[in-house]
C-alpha positions as CSV (number, residue, x, y, z in Angstrom):
1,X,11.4,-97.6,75.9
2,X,11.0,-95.4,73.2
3,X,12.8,-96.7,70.1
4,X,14.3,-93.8,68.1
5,X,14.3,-95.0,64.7
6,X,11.1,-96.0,64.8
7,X,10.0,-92.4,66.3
8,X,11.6,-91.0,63.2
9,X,9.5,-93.0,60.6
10,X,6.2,-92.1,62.3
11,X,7.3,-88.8,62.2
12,X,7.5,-89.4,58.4
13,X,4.9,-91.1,57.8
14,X,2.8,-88.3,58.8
15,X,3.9,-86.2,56.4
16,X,4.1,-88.5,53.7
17,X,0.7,-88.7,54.5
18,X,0.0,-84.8,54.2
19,X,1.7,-85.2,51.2
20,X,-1.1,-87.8,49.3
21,X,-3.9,-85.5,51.0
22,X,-3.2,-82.0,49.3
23,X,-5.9,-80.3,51.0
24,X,-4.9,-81.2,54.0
25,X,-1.3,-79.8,53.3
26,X,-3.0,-76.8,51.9
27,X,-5.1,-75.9,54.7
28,X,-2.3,-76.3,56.9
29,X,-0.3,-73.8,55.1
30,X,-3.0,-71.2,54.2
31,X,-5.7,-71.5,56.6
32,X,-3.6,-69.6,59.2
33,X,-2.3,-67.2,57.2
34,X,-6.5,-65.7,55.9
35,X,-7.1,-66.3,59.7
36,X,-4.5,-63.9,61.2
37,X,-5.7,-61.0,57.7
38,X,-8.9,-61.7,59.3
39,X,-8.0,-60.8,62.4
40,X,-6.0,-58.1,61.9
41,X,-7.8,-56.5,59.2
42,X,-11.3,-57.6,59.5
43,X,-12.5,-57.0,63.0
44,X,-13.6,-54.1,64.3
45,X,-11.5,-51.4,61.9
46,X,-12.7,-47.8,61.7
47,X,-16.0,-47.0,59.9
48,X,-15.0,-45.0,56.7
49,X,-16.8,-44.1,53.8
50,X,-20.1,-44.3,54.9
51,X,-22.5,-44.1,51.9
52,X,-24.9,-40.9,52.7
53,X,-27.0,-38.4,50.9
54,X,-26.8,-34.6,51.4
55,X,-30.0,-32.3,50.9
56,X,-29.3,-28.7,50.1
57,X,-32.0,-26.6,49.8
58,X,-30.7,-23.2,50.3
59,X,-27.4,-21.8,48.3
60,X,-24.8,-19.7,50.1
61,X,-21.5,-19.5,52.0
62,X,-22.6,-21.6,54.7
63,X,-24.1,-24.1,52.7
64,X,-21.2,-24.5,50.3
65,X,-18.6,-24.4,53.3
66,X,-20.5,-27.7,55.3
67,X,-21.1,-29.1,52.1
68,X,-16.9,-28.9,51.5
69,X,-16.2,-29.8,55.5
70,X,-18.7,-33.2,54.4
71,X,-16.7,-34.5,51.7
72,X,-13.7,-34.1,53.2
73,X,-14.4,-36.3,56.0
74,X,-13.6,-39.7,55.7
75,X,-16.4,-41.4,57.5
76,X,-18.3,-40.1,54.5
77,X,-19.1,-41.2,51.2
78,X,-21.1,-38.9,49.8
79,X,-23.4,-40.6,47.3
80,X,-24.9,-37.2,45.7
81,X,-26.2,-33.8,46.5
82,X,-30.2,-33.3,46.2
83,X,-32.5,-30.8,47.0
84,X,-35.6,-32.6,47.9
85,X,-35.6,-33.9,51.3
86,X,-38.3,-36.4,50.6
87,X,-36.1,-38.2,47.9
88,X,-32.9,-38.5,50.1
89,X,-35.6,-40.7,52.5
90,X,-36.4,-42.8,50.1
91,X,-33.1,-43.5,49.7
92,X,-32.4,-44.4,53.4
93,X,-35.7,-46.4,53.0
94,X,-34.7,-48.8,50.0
95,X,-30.9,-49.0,51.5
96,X,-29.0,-47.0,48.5
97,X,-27.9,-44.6,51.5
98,X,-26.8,-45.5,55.1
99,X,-27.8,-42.1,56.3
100,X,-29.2,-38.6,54.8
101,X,-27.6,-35.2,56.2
102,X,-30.9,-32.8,55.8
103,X,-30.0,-29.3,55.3
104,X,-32.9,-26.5,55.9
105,X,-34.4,-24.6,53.8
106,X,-33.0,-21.3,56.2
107,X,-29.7,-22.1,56.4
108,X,-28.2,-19.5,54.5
109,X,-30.7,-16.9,55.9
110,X,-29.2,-14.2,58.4
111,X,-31.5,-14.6,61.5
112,X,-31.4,-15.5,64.8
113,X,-34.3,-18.1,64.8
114,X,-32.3,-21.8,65.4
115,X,-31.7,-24.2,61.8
116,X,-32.3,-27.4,62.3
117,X,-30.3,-30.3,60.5
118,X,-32.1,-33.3,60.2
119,X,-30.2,-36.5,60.5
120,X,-32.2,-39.0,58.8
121,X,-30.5,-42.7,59.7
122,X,-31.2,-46.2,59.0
123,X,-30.4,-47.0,62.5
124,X,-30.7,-51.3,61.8
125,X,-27.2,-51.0,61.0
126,X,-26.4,-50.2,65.0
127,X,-22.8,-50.3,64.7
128,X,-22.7,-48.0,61.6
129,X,-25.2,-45.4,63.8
130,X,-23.0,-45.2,66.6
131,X,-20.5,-43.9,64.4
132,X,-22.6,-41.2,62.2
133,X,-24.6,-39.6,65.1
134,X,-21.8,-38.6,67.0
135,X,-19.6,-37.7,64.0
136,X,-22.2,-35.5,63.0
137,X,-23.8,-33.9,65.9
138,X,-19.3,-33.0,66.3
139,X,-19.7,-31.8,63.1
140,X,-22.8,-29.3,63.7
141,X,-21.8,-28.1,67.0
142,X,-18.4,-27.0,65.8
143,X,-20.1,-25.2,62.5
144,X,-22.3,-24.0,64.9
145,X,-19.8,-22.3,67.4
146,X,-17.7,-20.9,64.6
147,X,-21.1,-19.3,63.3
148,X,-21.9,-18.0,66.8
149,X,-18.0,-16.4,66.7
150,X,-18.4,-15.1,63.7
151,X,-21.5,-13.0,64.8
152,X,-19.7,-12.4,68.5
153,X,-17.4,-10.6,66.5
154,X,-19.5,-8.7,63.9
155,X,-21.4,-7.7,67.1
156,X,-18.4,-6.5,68.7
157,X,-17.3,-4.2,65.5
158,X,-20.7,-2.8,65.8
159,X,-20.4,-2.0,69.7
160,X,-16.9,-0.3,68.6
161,X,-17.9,1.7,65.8
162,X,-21.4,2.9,67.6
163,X,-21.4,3.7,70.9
164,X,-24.8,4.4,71.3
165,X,-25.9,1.0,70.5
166,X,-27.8,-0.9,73.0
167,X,-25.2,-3.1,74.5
168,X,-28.1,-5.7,75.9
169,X,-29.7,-5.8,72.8
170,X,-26.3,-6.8,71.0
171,X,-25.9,-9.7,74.1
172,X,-28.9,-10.7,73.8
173,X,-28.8,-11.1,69.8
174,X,-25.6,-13.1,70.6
175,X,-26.9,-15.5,72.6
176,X,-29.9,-16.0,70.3
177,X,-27.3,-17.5,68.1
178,X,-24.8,-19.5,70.5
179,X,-27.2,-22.5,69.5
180,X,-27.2,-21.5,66.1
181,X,-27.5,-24.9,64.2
182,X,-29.4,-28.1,66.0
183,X,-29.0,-31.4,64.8
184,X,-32.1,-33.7,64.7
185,X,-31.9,-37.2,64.8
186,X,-34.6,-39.7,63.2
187,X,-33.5,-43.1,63.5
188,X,-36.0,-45.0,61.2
189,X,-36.0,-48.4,63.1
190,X,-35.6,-47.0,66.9
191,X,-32.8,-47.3,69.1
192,X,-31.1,-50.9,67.8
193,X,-29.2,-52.8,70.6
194,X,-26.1,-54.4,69.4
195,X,-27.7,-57.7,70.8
196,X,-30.7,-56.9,68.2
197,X,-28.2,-56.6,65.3
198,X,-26.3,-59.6,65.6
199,X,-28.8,-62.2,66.3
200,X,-30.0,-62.2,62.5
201,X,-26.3,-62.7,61.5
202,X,-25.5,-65.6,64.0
203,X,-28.7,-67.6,63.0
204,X,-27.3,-67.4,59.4
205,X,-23.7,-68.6,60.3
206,X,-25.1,-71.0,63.1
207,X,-27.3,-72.8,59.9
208,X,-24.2,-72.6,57.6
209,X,-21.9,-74.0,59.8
210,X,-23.9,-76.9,60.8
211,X,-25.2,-77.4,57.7
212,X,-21.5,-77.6,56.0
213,X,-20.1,-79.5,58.7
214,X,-23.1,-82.2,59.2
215,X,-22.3,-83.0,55.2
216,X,-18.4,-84.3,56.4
217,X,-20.4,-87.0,58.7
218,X,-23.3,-87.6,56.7
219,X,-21.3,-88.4,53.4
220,X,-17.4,-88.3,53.8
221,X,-18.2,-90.1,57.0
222,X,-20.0,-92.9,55.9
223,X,-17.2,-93.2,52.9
224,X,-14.7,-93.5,55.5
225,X,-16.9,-96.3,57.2
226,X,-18.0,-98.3,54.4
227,X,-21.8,-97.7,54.8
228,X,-22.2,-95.8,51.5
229,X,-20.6,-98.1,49.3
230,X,-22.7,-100.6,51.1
231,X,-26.0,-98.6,50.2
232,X,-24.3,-98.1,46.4
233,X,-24.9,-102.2,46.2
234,X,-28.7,-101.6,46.3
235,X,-30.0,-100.4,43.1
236,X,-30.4,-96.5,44.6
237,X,-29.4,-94.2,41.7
238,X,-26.9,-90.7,42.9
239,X,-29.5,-88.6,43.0
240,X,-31.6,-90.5,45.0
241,X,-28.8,-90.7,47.7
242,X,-27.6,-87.2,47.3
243,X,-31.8,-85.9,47.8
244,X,-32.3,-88.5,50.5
245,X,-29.0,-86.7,52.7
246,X,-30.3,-83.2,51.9
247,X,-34.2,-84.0,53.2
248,X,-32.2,-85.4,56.2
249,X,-30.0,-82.7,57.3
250,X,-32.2,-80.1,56.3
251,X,-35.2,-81.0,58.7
252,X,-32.5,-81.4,61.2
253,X,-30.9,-77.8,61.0
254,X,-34.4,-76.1,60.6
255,X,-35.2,-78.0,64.0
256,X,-32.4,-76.2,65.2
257,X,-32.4,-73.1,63.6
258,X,-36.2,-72.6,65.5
259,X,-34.8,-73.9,68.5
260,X,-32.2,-71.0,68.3
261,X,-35.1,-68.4,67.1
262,X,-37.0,-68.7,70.4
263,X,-34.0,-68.8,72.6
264,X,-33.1,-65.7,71.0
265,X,-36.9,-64.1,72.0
266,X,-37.5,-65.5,75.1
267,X,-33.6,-65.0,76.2
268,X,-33.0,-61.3,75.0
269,X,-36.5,-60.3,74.0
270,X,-35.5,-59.9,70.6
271,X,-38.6,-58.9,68.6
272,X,-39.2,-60.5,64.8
273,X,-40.5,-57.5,63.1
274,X,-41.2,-59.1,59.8
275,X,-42.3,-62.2,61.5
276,X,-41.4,-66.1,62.3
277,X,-43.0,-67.3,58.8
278,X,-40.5,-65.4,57.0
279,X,-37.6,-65.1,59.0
280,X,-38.1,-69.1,59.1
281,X,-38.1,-69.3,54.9
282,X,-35.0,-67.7,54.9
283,X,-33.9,-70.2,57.3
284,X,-34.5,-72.5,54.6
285,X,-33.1,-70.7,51.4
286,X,-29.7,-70.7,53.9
287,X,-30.2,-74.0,55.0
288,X,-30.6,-75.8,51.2
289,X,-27.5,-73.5,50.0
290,X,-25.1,-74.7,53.1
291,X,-25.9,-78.0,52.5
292,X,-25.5,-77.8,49.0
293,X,-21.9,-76.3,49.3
294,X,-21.7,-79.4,52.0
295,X,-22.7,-82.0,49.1
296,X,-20.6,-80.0,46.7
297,X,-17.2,-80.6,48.5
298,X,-18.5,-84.0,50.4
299,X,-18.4,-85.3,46.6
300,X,-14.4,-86.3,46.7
301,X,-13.5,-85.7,50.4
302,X,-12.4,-89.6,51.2
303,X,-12.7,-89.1,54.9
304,X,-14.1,-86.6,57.5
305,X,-10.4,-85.3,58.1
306,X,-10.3,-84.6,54.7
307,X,-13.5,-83.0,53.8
308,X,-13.0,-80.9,57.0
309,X,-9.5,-79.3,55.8
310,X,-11.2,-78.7,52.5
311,X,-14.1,-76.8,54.3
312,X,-12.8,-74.8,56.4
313,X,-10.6,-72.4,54.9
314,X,-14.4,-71.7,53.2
315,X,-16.5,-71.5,56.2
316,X,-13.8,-69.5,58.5
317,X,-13.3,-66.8,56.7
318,X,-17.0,-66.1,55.8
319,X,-17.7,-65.8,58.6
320,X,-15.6,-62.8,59.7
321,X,-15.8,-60.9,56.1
322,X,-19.5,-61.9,55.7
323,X,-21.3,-59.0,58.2
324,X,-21.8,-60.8,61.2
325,X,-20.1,-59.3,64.1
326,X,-18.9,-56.6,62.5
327,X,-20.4,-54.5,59.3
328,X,-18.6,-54.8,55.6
329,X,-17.7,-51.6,55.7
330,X,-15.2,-51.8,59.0
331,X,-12.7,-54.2,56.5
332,X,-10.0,-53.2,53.7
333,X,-11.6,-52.8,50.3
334,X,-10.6,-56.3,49.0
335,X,-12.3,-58.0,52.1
336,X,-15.6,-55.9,51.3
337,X,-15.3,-57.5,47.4
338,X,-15.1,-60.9,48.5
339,X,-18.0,-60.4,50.8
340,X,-20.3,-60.1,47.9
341,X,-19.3,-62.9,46.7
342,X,-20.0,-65.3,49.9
343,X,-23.1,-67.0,50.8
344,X,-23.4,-66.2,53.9
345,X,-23.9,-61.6,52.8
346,X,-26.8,-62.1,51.2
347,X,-28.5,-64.0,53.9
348,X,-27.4,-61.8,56.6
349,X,-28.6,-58.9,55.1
350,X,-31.9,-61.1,54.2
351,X,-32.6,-61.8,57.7
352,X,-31.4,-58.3,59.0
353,X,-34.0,-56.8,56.9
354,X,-37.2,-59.1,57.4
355,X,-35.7,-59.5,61.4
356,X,-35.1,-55.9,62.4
357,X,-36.4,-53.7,59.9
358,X,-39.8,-55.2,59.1
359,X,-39.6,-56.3,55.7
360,X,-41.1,-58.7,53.9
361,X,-39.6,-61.1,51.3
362,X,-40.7,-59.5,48.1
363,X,-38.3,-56.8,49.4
364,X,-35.5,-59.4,49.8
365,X,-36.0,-60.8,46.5
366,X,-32.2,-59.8,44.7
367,X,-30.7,-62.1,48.2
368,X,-32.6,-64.6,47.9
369,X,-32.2,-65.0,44.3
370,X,-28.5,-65.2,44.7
371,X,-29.0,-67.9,47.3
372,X,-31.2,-69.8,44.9
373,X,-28.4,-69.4,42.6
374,X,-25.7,-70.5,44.7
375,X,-27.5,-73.5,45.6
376,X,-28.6,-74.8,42.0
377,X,-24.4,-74.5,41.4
378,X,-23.2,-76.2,44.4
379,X,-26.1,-79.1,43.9
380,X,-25.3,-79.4,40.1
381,X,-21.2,-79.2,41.3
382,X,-21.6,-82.0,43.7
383,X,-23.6,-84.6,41.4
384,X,-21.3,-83.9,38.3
385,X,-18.6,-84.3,41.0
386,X,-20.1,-87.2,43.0
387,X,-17.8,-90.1,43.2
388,X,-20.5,-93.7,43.0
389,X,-17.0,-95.6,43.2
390,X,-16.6,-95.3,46.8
């Protein structure tokens, strides 16, 4: 029989219990809260302001009016206006650019002979591609038509003004120019399945999220059980403990951070273009930063339950404003700041570039550096932090 009084105080003693855990009662209250912004603002939104590059390299009407219909658009954020095509690829090389939007050097020019507009794309964003090359093949075929009317109707004055004029001629000349305008593609890294361009991203978040949450057990776990204040008893300094846990886990998660690489090749015959060695040292930059952040909260989590509440509200959200199943740019501006200020970005747009684009590490220097960085503060946080009296 259940005794209702007694119902009551358990009831109670749960959340007196919330109340001597703060994180706990914080999680609880604002951990659902980010997750439904997440949700309803950070997955899958509209592609807008697409950073690209325009090259003009004639001056005229037509010119000036695409150039006007471009910057209008949404989708696109036009970055600048250049007249050497050469330089705007350089610019989709390094990744200043998403895309450059060639213009001929004949694209003012009266004549029937078909223009061609060069889309020049860094298409190892696949999500980001899928959303310029139809945009702008729209975008050329309607200039296009309205060109072709335009000379439909010049034609047509002529025709009414001469009579005399060759009337196949004049059709012929008009559909010389029905195609006016042709939009080439060049997508610098092939055709990119979506497949391709999330496997970098979910190796990243697979190491981070084992990495923070193998800290709870390894540390907050064996403060719940006793077994590190039992190895405090032995003369075995903090760091010693702290370096002895992060040697541990780390050869662990890099066990299973190859593990996942293969799967990945053999599975979906995903191809490394930079290669294992290096895609597998970024493993490790991501793998010593996770943990550190693991170490870095571990340091005064009491228990697992604890140091789990306190995690989470971290790890969650990065890893829906952090690039992986979706770009930055599909999120509300403030959800693209805090991006660059997780982790987790700079690592996913490591191992996108060494992965998929062929890159090697000395082109990835400014992500790993931050990793570095963000590793040598969450290690230094976590000793200065590091509770011996357990």
């Amino acid at each position: 029989m259940v005794e209702t009084k007694k119902l009551l105080w358990m009831v109670k003693k749960e959340w007196i219990s919330l109340k001597r855990h703060p994180s706990r009662l914080f999680a609880i209250i604002v951990f659902p809260i980010i997750m439904i912004l997440l949700f309803g603002y950070g997955m899958g939104g509209d592609l807008e302001n697409l950073s690209i590059v325009v090259v003009a390299q004639d001056d005229g009407a037509l010119t000036n009016n695409t150039l006007d219909i471009i910057k209008s658009m949404d989708i696109y954020h036009v970055m600048d206006i250049i007249d050497d095509p050469d330089d705007a690829k350089k610019m989709v090389d390094k990744g200043e650019v998403k895309a450059a939007i060639i213009l001929p050097s004949n694209y003012d020019s009266n004549t029937n002979n078909q223009k061609a507009v060069t889309l020049y794309i860094d298409s190892s964003d696949q999500m980001a591609t899928q959303t310029l090359v139809p945009t702008t093949e729209a975008l050329f075929n309607e200039i296009s038509a309205k060109q072709s009317a335009a000379l439909t109707t010049s034609y047509s004055k002529v025709v009414t003004e001469n009579a005399t004029t060759n009337k196949d001629m004049i059709t012929s000349s008009i559909d010389n120019v029905k195609s006016a305008i042709a939009l080439q593609v060049n997508k610098i890294y092939g055709d990119i399945k979506y497949i391709d361009f999330l496997v970098p991203a979910v190796l990243a978040m697979t190491i981070m999220m084992s990495c923070m949450m193998g800290m709870g057990a390894s540390i907050s776990g064996e403060r719940e059980t006793g077994e590190l204040a039992r190895l405090f008893m032995t003369p075995t300094s903090v760091a010693t403990v702290i370096g002895g846990k992060i040697l541990g886990k780390l050869s662990v998660e890099l066990i299973r951070a190859l593990i996942l690489l293969f799967a990945a090749i053999f599975l979906f015959g995903i191809i490394v273009k930079g290669g294992i060695p290096q895609t597998f040292v970024l493993l490790i930059f991501g793998a010593l930063c996770f943990v550190g952040f693991g170490i870095m909260i571990s340091a005064t989590a009491k228990t697992q339950e604890d140091y789990a509440q306190m995690v989470m509200p971290f790890s969650m959200p990065m890893m829906f404003i952090s690039g992986v199943f979706y770009p930055v740019e599909t999120m509300p501006w403030i959800f693209q700041k805090l991006a660059y200020i997780c982790p987790l970005t700079y690592l996913n747009d490591a191992m996108r570039a060494v992965m998929i684009q062929g890159r090697g590490l000395g082109d990835v220097w400014f992500d790993i550096l931050v990793l570095v960085g963000f590793t040598l503060l969450f290690f230094i946080l976590g000793v200065i932090r590091f509770d011996r009296d357990v």
